[in-house]
N, C-alpha and C positions, 0 to 999 in steps of 0.2 A: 570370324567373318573376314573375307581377303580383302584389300583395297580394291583388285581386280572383280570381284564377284561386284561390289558397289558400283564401279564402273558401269556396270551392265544397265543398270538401272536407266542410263541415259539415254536416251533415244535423239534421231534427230528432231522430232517436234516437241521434244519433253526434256528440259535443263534443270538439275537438278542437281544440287549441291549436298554432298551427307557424306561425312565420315565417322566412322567408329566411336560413340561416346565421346559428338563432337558436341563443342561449347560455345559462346563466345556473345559478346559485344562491348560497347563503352557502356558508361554509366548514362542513364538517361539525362537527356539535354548536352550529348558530347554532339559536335558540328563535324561532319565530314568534309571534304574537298570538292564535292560533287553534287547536284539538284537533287530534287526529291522525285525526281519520275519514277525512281525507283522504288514502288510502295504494294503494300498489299492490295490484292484487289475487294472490292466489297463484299462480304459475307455472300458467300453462292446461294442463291435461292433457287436456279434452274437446275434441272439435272445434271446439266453438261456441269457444271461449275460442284456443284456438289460430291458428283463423280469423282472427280480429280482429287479433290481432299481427302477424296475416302478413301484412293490409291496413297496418296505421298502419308496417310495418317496409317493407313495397313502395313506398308512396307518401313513407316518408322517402327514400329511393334516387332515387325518380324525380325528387323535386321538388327535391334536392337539399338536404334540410334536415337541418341539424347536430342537430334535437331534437325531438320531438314528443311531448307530452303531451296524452293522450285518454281519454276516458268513456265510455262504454256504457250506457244504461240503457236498459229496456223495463217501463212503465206503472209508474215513479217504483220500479224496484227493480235493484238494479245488477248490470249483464252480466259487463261489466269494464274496471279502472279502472291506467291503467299511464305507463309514460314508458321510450322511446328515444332514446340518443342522448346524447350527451356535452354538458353543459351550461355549464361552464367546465372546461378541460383536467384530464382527470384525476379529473373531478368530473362522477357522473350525474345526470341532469334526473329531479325528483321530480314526484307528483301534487301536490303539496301546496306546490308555488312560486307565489307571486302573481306575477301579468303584467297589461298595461294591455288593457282590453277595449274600448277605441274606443267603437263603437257601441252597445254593449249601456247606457249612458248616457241615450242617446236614446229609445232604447227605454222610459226608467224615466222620463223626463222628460214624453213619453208617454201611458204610464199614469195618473201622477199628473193631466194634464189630464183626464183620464176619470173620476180619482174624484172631482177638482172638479165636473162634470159631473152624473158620479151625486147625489154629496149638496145638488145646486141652488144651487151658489155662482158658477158660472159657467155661459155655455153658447156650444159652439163657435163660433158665429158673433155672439159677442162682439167689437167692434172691439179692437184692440189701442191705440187713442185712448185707453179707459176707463181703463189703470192707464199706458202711456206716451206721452203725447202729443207728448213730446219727437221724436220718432220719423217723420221723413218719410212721409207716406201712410200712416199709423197709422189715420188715419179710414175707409179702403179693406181693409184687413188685418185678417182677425180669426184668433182664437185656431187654428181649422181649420186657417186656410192657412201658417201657422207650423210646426204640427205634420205636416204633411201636405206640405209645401216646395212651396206655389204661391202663394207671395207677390209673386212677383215679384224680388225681392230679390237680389242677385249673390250669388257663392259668392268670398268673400276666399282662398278657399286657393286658387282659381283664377285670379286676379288677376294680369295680369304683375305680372312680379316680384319674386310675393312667395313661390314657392319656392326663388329665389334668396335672398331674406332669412333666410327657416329655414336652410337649408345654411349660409348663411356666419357668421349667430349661432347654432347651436343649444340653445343654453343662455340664450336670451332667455325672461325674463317680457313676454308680450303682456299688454296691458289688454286688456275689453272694449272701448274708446274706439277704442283703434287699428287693433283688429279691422274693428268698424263702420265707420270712415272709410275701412279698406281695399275696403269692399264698394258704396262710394256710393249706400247709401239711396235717396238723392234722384234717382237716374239709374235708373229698374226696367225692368227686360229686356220685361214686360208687363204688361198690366194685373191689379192682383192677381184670383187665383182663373180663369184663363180659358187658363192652360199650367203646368208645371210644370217645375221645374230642382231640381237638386240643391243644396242650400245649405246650409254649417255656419252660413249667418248668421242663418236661421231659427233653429234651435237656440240659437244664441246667445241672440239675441229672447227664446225661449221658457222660456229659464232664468229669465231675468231677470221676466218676469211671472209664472212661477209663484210666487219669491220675492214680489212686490207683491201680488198677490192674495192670500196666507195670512201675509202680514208676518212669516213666515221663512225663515229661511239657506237653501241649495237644499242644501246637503251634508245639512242637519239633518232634512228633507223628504224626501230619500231614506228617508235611515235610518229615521226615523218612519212612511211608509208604504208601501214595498220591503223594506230590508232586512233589518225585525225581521221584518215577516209571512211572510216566505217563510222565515226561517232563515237569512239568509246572514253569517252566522259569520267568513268570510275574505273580507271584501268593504268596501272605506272607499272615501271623496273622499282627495286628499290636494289640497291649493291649493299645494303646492310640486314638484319632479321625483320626493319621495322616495318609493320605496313599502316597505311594511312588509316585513319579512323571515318568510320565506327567500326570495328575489330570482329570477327566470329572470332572468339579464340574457340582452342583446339585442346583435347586431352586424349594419354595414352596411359597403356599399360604395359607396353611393349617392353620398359627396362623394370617389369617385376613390382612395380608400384605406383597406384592410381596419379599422375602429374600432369599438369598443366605444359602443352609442349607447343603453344599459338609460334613463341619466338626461338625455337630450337632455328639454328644458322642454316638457311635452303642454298648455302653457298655449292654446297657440292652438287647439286640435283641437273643443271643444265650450266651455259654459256652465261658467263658475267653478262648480265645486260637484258636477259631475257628470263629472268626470275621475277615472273610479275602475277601480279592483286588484282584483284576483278572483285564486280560484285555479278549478281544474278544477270543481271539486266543485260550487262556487258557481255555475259557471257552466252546470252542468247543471242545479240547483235555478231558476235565475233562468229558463231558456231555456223546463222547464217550468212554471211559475209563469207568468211573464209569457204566454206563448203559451196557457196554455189559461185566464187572466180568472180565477187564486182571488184577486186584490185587487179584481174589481171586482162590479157588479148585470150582471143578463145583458146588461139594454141598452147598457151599455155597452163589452161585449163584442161584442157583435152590432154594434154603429158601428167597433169596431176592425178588425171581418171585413170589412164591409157598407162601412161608412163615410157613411151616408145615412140610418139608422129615425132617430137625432135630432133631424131637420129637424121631423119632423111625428110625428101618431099617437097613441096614447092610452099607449104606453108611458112617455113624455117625461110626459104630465097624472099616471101614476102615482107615475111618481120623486118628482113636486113633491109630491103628497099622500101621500107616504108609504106607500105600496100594494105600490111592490115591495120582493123579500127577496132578500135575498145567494144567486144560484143556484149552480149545476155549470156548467162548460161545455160538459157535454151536454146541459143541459137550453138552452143559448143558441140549438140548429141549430130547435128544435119554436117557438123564441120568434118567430124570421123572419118564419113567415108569422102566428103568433098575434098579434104586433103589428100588422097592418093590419086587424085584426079590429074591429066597434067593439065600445065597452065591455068589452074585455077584462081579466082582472085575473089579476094572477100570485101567488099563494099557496102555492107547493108547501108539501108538509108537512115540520116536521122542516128551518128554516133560519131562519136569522136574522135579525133587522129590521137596515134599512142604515142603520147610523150617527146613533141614536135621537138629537133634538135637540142634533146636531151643524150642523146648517145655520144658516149666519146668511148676513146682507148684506156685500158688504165696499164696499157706496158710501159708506157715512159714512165709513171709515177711511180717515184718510191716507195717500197711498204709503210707502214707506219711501224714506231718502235714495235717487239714482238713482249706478247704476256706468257709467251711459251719457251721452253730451254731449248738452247742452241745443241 
């Protein structure tokens, strides 16, 4: 069974947690970092509630998974919230165990260039020359094709040999350095912006300029503007294998023998900083936060749909002078076409101005030291 096919399982109204002959918690009576909102819901007596368990309890069977911890919500209020499955022997898998969420990272890394964007401190089709010049065809690459993976740029975890190097170290710290050089810059599958591949080495990139462009830490940059505004409560970086407790640990067979692999090193997976632990709860907040734009202006919500009104149009002329206001993301589907409008202007009533003389330049400032080779 593929990590990819488990994927699938997820739905937008259905958050679920399950990997392969997965394990995991503390020993009962360990304290996490975080409240207990995050709990099972009560034994379902209705159909609706019962249903559900009878899906997350079928598709543990089928998929053959030791654990599955899942969510429910419909229009941000909760269906129901549970966990099957024995997570170390003996010991049941709770709602309220943090696990490594991979991608949902990316996703935040993301966002953040969107509200760079919104508040006119960058804009997409910014070269990535500007803050790293260090960086083969940096002059050809901009911010877009990083966040979007058409850079051209190789995917290092695709790389012979180098999932044989994870398996036989898994408990190596990668650099970004080593990463990069795995992925040969200077060799690009095409020319940027004109195909597209999948690449953690975008990512990588793209951490690392978020940091130069706001001169700080990308862990610090989450938190400051993901993880306080959405609420996420049970949600950190960690720059080491550890994650905060209560634990789902994790098991594989992947190197030929049943092990325990909760603390295998997630250093190589994405961007220093944005290798981070959730629990369920957080991960329904995040899923619907991020997905429906409440950190960002409509237009740049509408570019996350679209991926195009930035190019041009009078919504972009508004951002800069301060015209547009913090919307809903129902008001982003009416913005579509009102954006090729001319002179249009977005005013709803009853919302906020976007981040009042928060905008500056950042061409006078110097980069910050680099984590990448010259």
């Amino acid at each position: 069974m593929t990590r990819h096919r488990i994927a699938l399982l997820c739905a937008a109204t259905v958050l679920l947690f399950c990997t392969p002959q997965l394990a995991g918690t503390e020993p009962a009576g360990a304290t996490g970092q975080h409240g207990p909102e995050c709990v099972s819901s009560p034994t379902p007596a209705g159909s609706q509630g019962r249903a559900l368990l009878d899906i997350v309890e079928r598709d543990q069977q089928d998929l053959k998974l030791r654990a599955v911890i899942a969510r429910v919500t419909r229009n941000g209020r909760e269906v129901w919230t549970g966990a099957v499955g024995p997570s170390m022997t003996d010991v049941p898998a709770r709602p309220d165990m943090r696990f490594r969420v991979g991608n949902v990272g990316i996703a935040f890394m993301g966002t953040v260039l969107l509200q760079l964007v919104d508040e006119g401190r960058v804009g997409l089709d910014d070269p990535l020359s500007r803050w790293m010049p260090e960086i083969p065809h940096s002059d050809e690459i901009t911010l877009r094709m990083l966040a979007d993976t058409t850079s051209g740029i190789r995917d290092y975890v695709t790389a012979p040999g180098f999932a044989d190097a994870i398996n036989a170290q898994p408990f190596k710290q990668w650099s970004p350095q080593e990463l990069l050089a795995v992925a040969h810059p200077d060799d690009l599958l095409y020319r940027p912006g004109t195909n597209w591949n999948y690449s953690h080495t975008n990512f990588l990139l793209l951490g690392e300029a978020l940091e130069r462009i706001t001169d700080t830490r990308l862990d610090h940059l989450l938190e400051q503007r993901i993880h306080r505004p959405l609420g996420l409560r049970s949600t950190s970086n960690s720059y080491t294998p550890d994650i905060p407790a209560p634990v789902l640990h994790a098991f594989t067979a992947q190197r030929g023998m049943y092990e325990e692999s909760t603390f295998w090193n997630p250093s190589w997976t994405t961007a220093p900083g944005a290798v981070i632990t959730m629990d369920v709860c957080d991960l329904a907040r995040a899923g619907a936060g991020i997905g429906s734009g409440q950190t960002l202006v409509v237009v740049a919500v509408v570019c996350a749909l679209d991926g195009c009104l930035l190019d041009s149009g009078p919504c972009e002329a508004h951002i800069k002078s301060g015209a547009v206001r913090r919307l809903t993301a129902a008001t982003a589907v009416r913005v579509v076409a009102a954006s090729q409008a001319p002179n249009v202007r977005l005013e709803p009533s009853g919302t906020r101005s976007l981040y009042p003389e928060r905008r500056r330049s950042v061409s006078s400032r110097p980069p910050p030291p680099s984590t990448l080779p010259a």
